[in-house]
N, C-alpha and C positions, 0 to 999 in steps of 0.2 A: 504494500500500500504506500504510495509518495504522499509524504505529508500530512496521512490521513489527520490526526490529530493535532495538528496546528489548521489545520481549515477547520476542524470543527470548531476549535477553540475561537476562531476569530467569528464562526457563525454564529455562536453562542455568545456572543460578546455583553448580553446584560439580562442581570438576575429577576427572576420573576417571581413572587411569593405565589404559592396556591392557597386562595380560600376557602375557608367552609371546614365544619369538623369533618375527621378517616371515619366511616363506617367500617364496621363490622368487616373483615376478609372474608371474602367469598370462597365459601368451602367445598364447594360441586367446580367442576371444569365448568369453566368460563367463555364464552363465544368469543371475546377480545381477545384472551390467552391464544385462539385460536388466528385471529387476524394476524397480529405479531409472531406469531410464528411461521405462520406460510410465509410473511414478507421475510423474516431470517431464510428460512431455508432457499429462496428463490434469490436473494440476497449472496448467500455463502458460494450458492452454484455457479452465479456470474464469478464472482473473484474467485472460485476453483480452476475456471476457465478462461480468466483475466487476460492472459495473453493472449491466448489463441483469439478468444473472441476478438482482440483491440474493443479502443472507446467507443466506434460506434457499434460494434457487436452487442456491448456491455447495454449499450443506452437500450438498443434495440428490445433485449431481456427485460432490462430493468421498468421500461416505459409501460408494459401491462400490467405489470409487478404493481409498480405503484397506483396505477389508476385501479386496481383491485383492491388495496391496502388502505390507501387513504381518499377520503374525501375533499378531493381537491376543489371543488365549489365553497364548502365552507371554508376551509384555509383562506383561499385568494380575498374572499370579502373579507377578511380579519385582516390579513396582510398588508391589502391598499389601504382601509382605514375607510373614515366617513366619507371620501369624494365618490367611494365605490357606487353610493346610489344613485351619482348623479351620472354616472358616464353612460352612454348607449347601450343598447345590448349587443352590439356589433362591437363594441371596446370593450364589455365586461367577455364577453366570446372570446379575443384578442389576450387577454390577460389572462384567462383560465389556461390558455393555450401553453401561455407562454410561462406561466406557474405549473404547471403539469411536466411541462419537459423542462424546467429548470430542476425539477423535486427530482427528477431520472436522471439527469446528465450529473448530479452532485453527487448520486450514488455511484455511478458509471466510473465519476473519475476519480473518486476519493478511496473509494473501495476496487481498487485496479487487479491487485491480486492476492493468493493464498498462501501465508505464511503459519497454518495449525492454528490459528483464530477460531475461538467459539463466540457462540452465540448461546445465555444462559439465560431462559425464561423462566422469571415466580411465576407459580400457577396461582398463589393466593393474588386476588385482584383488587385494590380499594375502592371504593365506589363514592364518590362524593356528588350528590343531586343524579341525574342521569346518567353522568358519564361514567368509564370504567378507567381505571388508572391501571397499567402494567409495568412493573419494574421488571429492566433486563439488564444483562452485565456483557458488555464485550470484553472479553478475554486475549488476552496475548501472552509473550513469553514475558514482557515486561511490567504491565501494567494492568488494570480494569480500568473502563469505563463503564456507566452507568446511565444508563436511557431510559424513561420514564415515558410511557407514552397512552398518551389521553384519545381515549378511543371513546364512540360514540354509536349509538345503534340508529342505523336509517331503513326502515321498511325491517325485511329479515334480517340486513348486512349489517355487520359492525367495520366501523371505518375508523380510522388515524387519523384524527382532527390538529394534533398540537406533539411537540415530540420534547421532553424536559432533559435536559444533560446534566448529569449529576442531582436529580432529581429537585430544581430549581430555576431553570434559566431556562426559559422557555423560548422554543426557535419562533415564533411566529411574532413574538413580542420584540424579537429582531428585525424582522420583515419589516415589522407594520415602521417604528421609529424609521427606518429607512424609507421604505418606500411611499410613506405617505408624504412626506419632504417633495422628492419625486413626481407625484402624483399631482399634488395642487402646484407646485411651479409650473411643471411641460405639460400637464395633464397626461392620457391614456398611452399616447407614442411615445411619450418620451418613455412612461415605465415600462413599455415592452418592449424599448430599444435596452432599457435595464437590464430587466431579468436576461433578456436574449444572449446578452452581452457576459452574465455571469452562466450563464450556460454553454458558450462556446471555448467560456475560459475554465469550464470545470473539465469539457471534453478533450481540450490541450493538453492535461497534465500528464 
């Protein structure tokens, strides 16, 4: 993996409190346990095949991956922040687009290849109002990290709305301070000249 964890770290760049009391851990297998795990496993098999595939093999993999895993409509409107309801639907179309293959191209290039990395999912889930919280541990020879990821149930599906590092610093709450700056200066092209932009530079690495 090149660099994997200093792009994380700079993705995650500010802390997020979560509110509301832990309920109770859910003691039966969990449908969210289940979301986060297929996206690990479909995850681990790109960077198993890292090389062979190259970046755009990787994206290619990763891009259903994630539109199965998370719910990239909700993320984007949280991401852009309040101008999001004022832009057309032809520029919210535009930005989803271009938050979808941003959300693949970071895993494409960050997680490039397999060095005996795990992926360790609790199956105990917290549950705070609706949502479901999944604690997971990336594993190396060096280090842990720790991804917390707030999952939500849409129709039957549970989806990947918000993803916490070190169970704290929430990645969307990085987006939105960014791209909402973005958003009301150049409006709708200028942020998909954004994302675009950190999408081709995640596929380079």
């Amino acid at each position: 993996m090149k660099a994997m964890f200093a792009s994380l770290a700079m993705m995650f760049a500010v802390a997020f409190g979560l509110a509301g009391p832990q309920a109770a851990m859910a003691a039966d297998a969990d449908p969210a346990v289940a979301t986060v795990q297929g996206f690990y496993d479909n995850l681990l098999d790109s960077m198993k095949n890292g090389k062979s595939l190259g970046a755009q093999g990787r994206y290619n993999k990763m891009r259903p991956a994630v539109e199965q895993a998370f719910d990239i409509g909700t993320m984007v409107k949280f991401a852009v922040g309040p101008d999001w309801a004022n832009a057309s639907p032809a520029d919210q179309k535009a930005l989803t687009e271009a938050f979808a293959r941003m959300t693949a191209a970071q895993y494409a290039g960050n997680f490039d290849s397999f060095g005996g990395e795990k992926f360790v999912v609790d199956p105990a889930v917290q549950v705070r109002g609706t949502d479901h919280y999944v604690s997971s541990k990336l594993v190396t020879s060096s280090q842990t990290v720790v991804f917390i990821y707030r999952v939500r149930q849409f129709g039957s599906a549970w989806k990947i709305i918000d993803i916490l590092l070190d169970g704290s610093i929430s990645q969307l709450n990085v987006y939105r301070s960014d791209f909402a700056a973005t958003m009301k200066s150049g409006g709708a092209a200028a942020l998909v000249k954004k994302i675009d932009e950190l999408s081709d530079k995640a596929l380079k690495k």
